[in-house]
LOMIKOL-221824 format. One line per 3 residues: number of its first residue (from 1); their letters; for each residue x, y, z of N, C-alpha, C. Coordinates in steps of 0.05 Angstrom, whole numbers, plus 32768, in hexadecimal, padded with zeros to 4 digits. Layout:
<sites>
NUM) A) X/Y/Z/X/Y/Z/X/Y/Z ~ ...
</sites>
This chain:
<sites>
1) XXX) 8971/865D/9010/8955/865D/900B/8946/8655/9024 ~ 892D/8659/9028/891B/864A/903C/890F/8639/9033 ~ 8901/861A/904A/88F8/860B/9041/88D9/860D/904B
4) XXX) 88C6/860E/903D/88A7/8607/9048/889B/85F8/904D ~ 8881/85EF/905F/887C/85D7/9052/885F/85DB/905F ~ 884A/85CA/9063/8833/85CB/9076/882A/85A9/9086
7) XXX) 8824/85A4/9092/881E/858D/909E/8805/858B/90B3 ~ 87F4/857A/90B7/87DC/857C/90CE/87EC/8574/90E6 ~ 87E2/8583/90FB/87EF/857A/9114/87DD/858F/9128
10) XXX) 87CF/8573/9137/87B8/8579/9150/87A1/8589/913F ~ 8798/857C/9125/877A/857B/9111/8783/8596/9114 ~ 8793/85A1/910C/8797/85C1/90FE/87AC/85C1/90EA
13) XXX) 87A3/85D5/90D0/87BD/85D9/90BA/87D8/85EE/90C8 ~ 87E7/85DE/90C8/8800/85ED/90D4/880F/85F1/90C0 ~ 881B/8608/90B9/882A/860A/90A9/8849/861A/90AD
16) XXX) 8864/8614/90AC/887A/8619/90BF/8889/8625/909F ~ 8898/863B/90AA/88AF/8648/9093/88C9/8640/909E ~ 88DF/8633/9098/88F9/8634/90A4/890F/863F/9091
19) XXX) 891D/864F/90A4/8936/8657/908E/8946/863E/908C ~ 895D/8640/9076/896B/8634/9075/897F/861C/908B ~ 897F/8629/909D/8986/8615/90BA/8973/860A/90C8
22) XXX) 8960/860A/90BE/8947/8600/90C9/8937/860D/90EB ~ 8940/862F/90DF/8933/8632/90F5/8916/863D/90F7 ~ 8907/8640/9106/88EF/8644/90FF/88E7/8669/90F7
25) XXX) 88D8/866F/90E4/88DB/8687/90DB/88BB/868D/90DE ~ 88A6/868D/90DF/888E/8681/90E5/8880/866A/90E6 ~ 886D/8667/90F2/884F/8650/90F3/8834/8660/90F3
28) XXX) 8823/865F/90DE/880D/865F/90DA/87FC/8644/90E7 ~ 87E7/8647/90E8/87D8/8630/90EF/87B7/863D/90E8 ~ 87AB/8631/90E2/8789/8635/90D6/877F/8616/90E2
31) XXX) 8766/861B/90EC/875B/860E/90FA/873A/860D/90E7 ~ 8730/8628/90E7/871C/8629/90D1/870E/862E/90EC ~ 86EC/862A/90E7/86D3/862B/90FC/86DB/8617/910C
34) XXX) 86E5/85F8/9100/86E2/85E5/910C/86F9/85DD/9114 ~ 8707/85D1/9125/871A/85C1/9129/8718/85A5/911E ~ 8733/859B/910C/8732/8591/90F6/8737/858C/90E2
37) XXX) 874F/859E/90DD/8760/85A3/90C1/8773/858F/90C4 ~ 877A/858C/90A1/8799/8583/90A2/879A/858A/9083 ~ 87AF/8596/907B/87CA/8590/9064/87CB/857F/9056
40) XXX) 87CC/8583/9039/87D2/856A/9032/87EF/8570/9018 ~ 87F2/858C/900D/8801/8597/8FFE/8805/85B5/9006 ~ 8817/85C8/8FF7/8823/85E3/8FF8/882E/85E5/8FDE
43) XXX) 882F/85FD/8FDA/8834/8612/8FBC/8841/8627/8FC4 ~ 8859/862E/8FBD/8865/8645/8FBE/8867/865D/8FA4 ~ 885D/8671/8FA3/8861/868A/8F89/8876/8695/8F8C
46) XXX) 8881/86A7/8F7A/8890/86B0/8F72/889C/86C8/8F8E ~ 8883/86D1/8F97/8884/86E3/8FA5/888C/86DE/8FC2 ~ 8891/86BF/8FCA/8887/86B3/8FE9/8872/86B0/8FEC
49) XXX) 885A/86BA/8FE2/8846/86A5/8FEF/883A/868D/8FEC ~ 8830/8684/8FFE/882F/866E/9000/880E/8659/9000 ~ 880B/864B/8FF8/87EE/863D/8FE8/87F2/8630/8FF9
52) XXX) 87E3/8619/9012/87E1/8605/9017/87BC/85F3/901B ~ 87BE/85DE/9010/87A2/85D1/900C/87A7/85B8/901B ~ 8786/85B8/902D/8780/859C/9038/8761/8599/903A
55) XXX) 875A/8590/9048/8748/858F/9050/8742/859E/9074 ~ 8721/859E/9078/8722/85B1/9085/8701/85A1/908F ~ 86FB/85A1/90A9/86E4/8597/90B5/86C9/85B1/90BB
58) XXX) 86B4/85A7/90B0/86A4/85B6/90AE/8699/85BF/90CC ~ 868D/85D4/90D6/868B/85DA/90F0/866A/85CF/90F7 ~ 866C/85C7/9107/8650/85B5/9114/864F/858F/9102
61) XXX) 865F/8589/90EF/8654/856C/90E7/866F/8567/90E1 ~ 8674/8542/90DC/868A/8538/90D7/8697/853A/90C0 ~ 8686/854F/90AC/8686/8553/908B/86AB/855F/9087
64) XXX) 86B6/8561/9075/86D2/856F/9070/86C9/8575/9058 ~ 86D6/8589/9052/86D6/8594/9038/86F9/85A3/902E ~ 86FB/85AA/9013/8714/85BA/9009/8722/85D2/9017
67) XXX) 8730/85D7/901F/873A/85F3/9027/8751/85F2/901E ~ 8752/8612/9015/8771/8612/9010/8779/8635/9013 ~ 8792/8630/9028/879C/864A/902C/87AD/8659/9024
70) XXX) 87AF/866E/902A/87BE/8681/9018/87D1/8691/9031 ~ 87EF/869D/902E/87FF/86A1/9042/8810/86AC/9031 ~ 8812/86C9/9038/882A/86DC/9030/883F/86D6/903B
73) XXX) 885C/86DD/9030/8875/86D6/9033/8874/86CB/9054 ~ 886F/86E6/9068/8876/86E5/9080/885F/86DB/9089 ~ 884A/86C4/9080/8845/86B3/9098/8819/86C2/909B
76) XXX) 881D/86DB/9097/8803/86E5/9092/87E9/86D7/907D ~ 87D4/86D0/908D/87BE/86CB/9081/87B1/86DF/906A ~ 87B6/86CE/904C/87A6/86E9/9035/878C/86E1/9032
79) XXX) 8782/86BC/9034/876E/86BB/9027/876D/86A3/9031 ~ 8745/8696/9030/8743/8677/903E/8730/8679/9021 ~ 8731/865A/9017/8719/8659/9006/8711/8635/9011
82) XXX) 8705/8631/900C/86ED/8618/9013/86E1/8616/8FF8 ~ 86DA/85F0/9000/86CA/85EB/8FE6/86C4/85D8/8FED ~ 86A2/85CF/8FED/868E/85BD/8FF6/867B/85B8/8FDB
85) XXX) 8677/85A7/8FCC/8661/85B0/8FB5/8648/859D/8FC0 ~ 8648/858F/8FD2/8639/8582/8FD8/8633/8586/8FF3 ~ 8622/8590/9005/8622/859F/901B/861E/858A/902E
88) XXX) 8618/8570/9029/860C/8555/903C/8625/8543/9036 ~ 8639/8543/9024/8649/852A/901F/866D/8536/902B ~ 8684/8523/9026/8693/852E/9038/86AA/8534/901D
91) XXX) 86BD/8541/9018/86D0/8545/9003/86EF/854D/900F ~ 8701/8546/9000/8721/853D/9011/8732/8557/8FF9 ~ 873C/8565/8FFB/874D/857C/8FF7/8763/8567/8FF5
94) XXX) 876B/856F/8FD6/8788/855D/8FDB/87AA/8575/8FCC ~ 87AC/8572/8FB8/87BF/8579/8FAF/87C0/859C/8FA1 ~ 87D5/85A5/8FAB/87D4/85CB/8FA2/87EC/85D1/8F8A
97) XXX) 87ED/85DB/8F76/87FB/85E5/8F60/87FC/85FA/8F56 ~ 8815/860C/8F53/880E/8620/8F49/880F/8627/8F29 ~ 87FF/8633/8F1B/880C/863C/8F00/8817/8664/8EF6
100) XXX) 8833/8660/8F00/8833/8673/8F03/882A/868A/8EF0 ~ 8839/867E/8ED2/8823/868C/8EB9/8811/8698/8EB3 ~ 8803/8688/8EBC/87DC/868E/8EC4/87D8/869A/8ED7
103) XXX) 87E8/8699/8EEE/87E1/86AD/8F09/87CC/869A/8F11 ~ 87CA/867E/8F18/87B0/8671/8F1D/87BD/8652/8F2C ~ 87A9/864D/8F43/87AF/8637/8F5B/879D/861E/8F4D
106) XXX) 87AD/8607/8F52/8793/85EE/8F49/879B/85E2/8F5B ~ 877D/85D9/8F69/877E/85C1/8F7E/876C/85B3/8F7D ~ 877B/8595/8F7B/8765/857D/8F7E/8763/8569/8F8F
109) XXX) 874F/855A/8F90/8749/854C/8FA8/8727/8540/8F95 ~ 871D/8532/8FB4/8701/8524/8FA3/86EE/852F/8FC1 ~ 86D8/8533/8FAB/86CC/8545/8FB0/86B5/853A/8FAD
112) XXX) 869C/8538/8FC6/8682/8526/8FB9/866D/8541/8FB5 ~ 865F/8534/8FA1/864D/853D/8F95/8637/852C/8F96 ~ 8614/853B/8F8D/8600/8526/8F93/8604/8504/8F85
115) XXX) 8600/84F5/8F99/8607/84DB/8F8E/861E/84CD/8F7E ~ 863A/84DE/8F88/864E/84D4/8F7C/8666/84E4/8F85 ~ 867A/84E3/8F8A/8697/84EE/8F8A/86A7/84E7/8F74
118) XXX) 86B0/8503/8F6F/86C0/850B/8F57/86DE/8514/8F61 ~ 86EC/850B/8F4B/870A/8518/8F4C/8705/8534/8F40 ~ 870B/8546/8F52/8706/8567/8F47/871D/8571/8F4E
121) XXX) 8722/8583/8F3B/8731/85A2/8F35/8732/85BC/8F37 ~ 8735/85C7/8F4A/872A/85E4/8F4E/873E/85FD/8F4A ~ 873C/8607/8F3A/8751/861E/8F2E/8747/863E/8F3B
124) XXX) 8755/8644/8F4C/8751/865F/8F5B/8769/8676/8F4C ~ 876C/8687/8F4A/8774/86A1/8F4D/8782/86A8/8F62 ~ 8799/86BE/8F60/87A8/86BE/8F73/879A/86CE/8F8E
127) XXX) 877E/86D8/8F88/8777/86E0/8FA2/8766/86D0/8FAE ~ 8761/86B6/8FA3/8750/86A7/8FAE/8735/869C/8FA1 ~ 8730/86B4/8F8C/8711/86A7/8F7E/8718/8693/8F6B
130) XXX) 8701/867D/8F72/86FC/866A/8F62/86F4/866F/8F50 ~ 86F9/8668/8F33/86F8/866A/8F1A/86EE/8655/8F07 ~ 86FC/863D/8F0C/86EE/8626/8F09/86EC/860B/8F18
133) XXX) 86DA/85FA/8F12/86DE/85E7/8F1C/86DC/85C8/8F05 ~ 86F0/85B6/8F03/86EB/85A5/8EF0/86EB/8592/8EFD ~ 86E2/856F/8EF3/86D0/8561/8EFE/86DB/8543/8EEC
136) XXX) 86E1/852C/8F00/86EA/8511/8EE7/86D9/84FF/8EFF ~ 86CA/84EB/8EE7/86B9/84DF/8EFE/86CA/84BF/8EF4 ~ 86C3/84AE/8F05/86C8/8493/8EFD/86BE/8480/8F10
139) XXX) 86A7/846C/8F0C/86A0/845A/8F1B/86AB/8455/8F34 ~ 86A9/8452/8F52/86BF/844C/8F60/86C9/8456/8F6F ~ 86D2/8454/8F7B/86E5/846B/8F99/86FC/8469/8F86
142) XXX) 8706/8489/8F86/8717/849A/8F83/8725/84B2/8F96 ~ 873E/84AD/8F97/8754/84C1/8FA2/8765/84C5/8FA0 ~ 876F/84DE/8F98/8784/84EC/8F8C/8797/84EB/8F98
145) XXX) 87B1/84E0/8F88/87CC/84E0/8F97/87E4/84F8/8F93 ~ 87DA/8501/8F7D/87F6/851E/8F73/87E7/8532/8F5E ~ 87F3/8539/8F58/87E6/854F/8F44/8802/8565/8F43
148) XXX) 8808/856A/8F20/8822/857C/8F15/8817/8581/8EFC ~ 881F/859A/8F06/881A/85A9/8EEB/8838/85AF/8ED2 ~ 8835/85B0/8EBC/8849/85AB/8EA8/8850/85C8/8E9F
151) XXX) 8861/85E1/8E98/886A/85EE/8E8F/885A/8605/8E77 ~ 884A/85F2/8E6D/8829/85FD/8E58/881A/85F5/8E6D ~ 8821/85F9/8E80/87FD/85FA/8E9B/87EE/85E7/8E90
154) XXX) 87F3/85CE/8E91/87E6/85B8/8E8A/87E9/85A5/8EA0 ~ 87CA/85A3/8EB4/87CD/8595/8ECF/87CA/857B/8EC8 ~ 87E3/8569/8EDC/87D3/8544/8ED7/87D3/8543/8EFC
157) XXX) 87B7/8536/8EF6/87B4/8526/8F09/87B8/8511/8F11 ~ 87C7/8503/8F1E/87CD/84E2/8F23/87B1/84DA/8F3D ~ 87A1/84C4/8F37/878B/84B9/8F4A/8788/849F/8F51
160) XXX) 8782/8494/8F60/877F/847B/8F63/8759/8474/8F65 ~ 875A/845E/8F51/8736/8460/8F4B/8732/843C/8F55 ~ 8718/8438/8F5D/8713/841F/8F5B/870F/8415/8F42
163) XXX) 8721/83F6/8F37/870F/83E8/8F25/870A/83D3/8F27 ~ 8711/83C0/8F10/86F8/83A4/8F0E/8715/8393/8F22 ~ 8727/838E/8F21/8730/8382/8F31/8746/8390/8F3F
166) XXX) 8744/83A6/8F55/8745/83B0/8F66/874C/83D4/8F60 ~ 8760/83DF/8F65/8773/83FD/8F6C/877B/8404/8F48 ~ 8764/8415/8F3A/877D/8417/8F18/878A/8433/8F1E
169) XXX) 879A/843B/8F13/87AD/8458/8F1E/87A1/846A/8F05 ~ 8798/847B/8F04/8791/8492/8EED/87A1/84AE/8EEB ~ 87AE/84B0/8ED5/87B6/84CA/8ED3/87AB/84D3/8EB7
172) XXX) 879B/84F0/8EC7/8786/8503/8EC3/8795/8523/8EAF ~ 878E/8528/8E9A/879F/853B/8E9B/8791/8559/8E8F ~ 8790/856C/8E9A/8778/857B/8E94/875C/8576/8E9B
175) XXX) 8750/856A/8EB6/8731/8564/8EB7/8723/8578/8EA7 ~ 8711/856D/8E9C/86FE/8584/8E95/86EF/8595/8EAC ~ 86EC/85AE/8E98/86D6/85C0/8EAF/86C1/85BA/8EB0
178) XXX) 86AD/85BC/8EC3/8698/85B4/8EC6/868F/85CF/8EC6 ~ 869C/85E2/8ED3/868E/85FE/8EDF/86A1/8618/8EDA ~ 8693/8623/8ECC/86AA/8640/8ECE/869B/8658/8ED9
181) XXX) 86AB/865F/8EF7/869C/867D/8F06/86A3/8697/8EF7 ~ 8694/86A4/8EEA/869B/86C3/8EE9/869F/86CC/8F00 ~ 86B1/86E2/8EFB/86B4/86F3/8F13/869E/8704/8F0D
184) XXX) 86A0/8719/8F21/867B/8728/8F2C/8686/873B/8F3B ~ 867E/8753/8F3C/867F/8767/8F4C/865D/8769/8F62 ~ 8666/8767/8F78/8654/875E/8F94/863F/877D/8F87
187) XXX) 8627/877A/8F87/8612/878E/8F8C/860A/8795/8F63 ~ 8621/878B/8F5F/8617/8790/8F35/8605/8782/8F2B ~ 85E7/8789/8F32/85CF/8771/8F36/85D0/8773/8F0F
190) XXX) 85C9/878B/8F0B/85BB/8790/8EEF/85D2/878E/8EDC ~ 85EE/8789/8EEC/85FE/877E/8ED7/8603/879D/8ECC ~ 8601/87B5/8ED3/860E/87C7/8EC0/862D/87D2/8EC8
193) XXX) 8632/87C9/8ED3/864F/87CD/8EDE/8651/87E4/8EF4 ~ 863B/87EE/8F01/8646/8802/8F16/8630/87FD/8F26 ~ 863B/8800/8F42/8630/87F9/8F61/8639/8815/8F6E
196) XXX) 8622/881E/8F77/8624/8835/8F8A/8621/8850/8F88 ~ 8616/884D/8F6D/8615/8866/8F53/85F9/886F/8F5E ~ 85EC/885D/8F57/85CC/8860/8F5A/85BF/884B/8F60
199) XXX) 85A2/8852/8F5A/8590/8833/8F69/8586/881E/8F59 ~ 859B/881C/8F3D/8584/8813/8F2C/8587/87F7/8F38 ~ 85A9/87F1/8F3F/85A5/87C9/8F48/8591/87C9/8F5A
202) XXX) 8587/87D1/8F68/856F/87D1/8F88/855D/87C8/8F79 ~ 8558/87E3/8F5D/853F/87DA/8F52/8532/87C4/8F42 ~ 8551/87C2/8F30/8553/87AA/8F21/8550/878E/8F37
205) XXX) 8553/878F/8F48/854F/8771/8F5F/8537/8776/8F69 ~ 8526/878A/8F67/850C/8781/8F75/84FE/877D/8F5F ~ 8505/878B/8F48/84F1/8786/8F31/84EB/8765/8F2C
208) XXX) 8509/8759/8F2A/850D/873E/8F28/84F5/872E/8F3C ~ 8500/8736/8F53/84F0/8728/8F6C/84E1/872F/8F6E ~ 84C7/873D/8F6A/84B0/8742/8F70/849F/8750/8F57
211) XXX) 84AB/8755/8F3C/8498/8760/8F20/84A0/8747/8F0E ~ 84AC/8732/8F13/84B0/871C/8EFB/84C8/872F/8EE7 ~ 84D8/873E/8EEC/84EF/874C/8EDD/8502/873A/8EDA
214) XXX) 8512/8745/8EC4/8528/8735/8EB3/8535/8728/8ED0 ~ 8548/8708/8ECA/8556/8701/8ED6/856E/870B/8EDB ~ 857D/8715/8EF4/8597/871B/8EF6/85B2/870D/8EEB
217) XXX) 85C2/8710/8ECF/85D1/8700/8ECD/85E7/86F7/8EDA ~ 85E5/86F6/8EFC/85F7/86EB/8F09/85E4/86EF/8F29 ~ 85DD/86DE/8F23/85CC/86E8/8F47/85DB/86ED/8F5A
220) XXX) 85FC/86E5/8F62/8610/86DF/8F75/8611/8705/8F75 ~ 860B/8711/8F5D/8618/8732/8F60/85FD/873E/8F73 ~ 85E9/8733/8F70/85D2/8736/8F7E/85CE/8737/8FA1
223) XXX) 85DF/872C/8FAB/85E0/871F/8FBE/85F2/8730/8FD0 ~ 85EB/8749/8FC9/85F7/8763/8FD8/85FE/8758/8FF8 ~ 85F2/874F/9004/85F8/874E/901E/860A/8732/9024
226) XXX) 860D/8725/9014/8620/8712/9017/860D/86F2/901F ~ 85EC/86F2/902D/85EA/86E3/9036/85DF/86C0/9022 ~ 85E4/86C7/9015/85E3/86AE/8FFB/85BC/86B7/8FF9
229) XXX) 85B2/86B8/8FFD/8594/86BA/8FEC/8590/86D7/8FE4 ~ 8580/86D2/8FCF/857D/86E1/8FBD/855F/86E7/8FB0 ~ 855C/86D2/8FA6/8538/86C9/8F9C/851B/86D3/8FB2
232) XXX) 850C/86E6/8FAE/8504/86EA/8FBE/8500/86F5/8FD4 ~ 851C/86FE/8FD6/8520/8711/8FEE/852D/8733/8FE6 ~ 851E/8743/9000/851F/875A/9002/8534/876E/9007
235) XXX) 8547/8754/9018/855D/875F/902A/856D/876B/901C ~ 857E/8760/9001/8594/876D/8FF2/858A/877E/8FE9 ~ 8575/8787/8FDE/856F/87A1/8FD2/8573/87AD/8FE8
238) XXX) 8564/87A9/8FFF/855C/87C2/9016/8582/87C6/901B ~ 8592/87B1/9021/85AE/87B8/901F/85BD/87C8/9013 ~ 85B6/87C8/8FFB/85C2/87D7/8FE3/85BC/87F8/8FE5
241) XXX) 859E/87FF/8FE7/8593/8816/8FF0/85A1/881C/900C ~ 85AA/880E/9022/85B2/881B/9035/85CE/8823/902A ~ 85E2/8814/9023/85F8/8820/9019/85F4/8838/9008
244) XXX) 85EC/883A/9003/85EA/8852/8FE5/85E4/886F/8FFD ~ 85C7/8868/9004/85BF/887D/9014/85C6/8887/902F ~ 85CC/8867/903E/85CD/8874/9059/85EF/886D/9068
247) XXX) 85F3/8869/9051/8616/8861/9061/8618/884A/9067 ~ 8604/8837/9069/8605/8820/906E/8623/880C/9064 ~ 862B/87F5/9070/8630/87E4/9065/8637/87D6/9044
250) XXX) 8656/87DA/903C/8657/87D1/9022/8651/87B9/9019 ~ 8646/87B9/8FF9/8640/8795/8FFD/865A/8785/9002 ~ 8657/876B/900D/8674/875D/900F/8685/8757/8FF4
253) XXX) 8694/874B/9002/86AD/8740/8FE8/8695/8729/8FD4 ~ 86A0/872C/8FBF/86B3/8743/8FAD/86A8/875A/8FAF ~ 86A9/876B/8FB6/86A6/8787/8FB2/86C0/879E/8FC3
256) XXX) 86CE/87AF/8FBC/86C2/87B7/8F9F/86DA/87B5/8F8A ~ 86E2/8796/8F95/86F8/8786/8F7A/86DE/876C/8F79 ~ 86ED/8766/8F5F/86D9/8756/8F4F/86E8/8739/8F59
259) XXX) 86D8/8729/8F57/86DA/8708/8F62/86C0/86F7/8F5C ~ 86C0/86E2/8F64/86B3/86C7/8F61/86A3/86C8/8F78 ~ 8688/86B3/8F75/8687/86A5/8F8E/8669/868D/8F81
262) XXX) 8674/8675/8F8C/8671/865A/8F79/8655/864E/8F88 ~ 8648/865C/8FA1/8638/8659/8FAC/861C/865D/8F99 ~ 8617/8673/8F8E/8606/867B/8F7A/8607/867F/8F64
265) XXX) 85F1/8687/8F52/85F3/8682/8F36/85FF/869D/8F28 ~ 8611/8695/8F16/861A/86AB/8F0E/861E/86A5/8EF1 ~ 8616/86B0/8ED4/8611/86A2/8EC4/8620/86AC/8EA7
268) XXX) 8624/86D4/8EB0/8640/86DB/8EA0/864B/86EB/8EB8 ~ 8660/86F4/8EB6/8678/8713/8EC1/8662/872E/8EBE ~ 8669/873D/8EDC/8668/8751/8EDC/8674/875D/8EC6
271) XXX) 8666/8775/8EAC/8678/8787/8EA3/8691/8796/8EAB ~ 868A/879B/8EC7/86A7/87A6/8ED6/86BF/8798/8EDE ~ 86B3/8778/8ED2/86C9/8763/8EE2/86DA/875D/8EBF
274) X) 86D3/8762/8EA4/86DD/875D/8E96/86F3/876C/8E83
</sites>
């Protein structure tokens, strides 16, 4: 068999494959925008690939936030995902699990949020979209030391929390969800399940933005151009219309597979994603 593993070394996620004699078979390494990574766990599937989660330094401030990568048998980059919920505070990526059952990744670590840091849970999909996120609060500095999942995909978390007379140890089992992402097909403003057919999403997003028209049930499908706003602006429709008509530019991922994205509001599934 081979052995895997990942480790930080010189603030980058390095991650090394050895065969059985320990010789080296690849090194990955991810650095991100910023220099500044490190490892803190790895997940192996069925298939060889390979899950590894740490933390990851935000580019221009001393902030870190979640990352966790994704690495086909031989060493190839499939997927980066990140996770900040609090865009001013700093959050530590800690432990990766797979369920193979489910076809689904959980990784936890603590994670600040306005006016507090939480022990959170983030359950991705094997291509990367976030799906949910669950949330255990408790008075106190908290940080997660392990996390295993049980055979019925039942995650425990082990944490260490502040209490009344010093370090109490918590094991967590199932956090609750706080948040569940529908998946979304990129440009399915009006929610009818087809992008590229015709103009009605263009129309359905200006009606919204500029006649007081129904709300989009997922603004994130809205957001044809990928650049997170939505409310107000002209640009994704005028986007949408260029694709259709002039050859322009497809909207980004997800499109035109269906996925998540936890940045904006999304409030049910694309018809096409169910």
């Amino acid at each position: 068999g081979h052995h895997e593993f990942g480790f930080g070394f010189d603030y980058a996620l390095v991650t090394l494959k050895l065969d059985a004699d320990g010789e080296l078979l690849w090194m990955a390494r991810f650095e991100g925008p910023a220099a500044g990574s490190n490892s803190v766990s790895l997940a192996l599937d069925r298939d060889g690939n390979v899950y590894v989660s740490g933390t990851a330094r935000v580019a221009g401030t001393d902030r870190t936030e979640f990352v966790t990568v994704a690495y086909d048998s031989e060493g190839r980059e499939l997927w980066v995902a990140r996770f900040s919920p609090d865009k001013r505070g700093t959050s530590w990526g800690g432990r990766v699990v797979l369920d193979p059952a489910a076809n689904s990744i959980h990784v936890t670590g603590e994670a600040a949020y306005p006016r507090q840091y939480d022990v959170t849970s983030l359950t991705y999909d094997l291509a990367g979209n976030l799906t949910r996120v669950g949330r255990f609060h408790k008075s106190g500095q908290q940080h997660v030391s392990d996390t295993f999942i049980d055979e019925a995909g039942n995650v425990y978390v082990t944490a260490q929390a502040t209490g009344l007379g010093g370090w109490d140890t918590l094991t967590l089992k199932n956090i609750p969800v706080a948040v569940e992402i529908p998946y979304f097909l990129r440009g399915d403003c009006n929610g009818d399940g087809e992008v590229g057919s015709d103009v009605t999403d263009a129309i359905f997003l200006l009606a919204y933005n500029f006649r007081g028209g129904a709300k989009p049930p997922c603004l994130a499908a809205c957001d044809a151009d990928g650049d997170g706003a939505v409310v107000g602006q002209v640009s994704d429709a005028v986007y949408l219309l260029t694709f259709i008509f002039r050859g322009g530019p497809a909207p980004v991922a997800p499109f035109p597979e269906c996925g998540t994205d936890p940045e904006l509001e999304c409030l049910e599934p694309s018809p096409a994603c169910e």
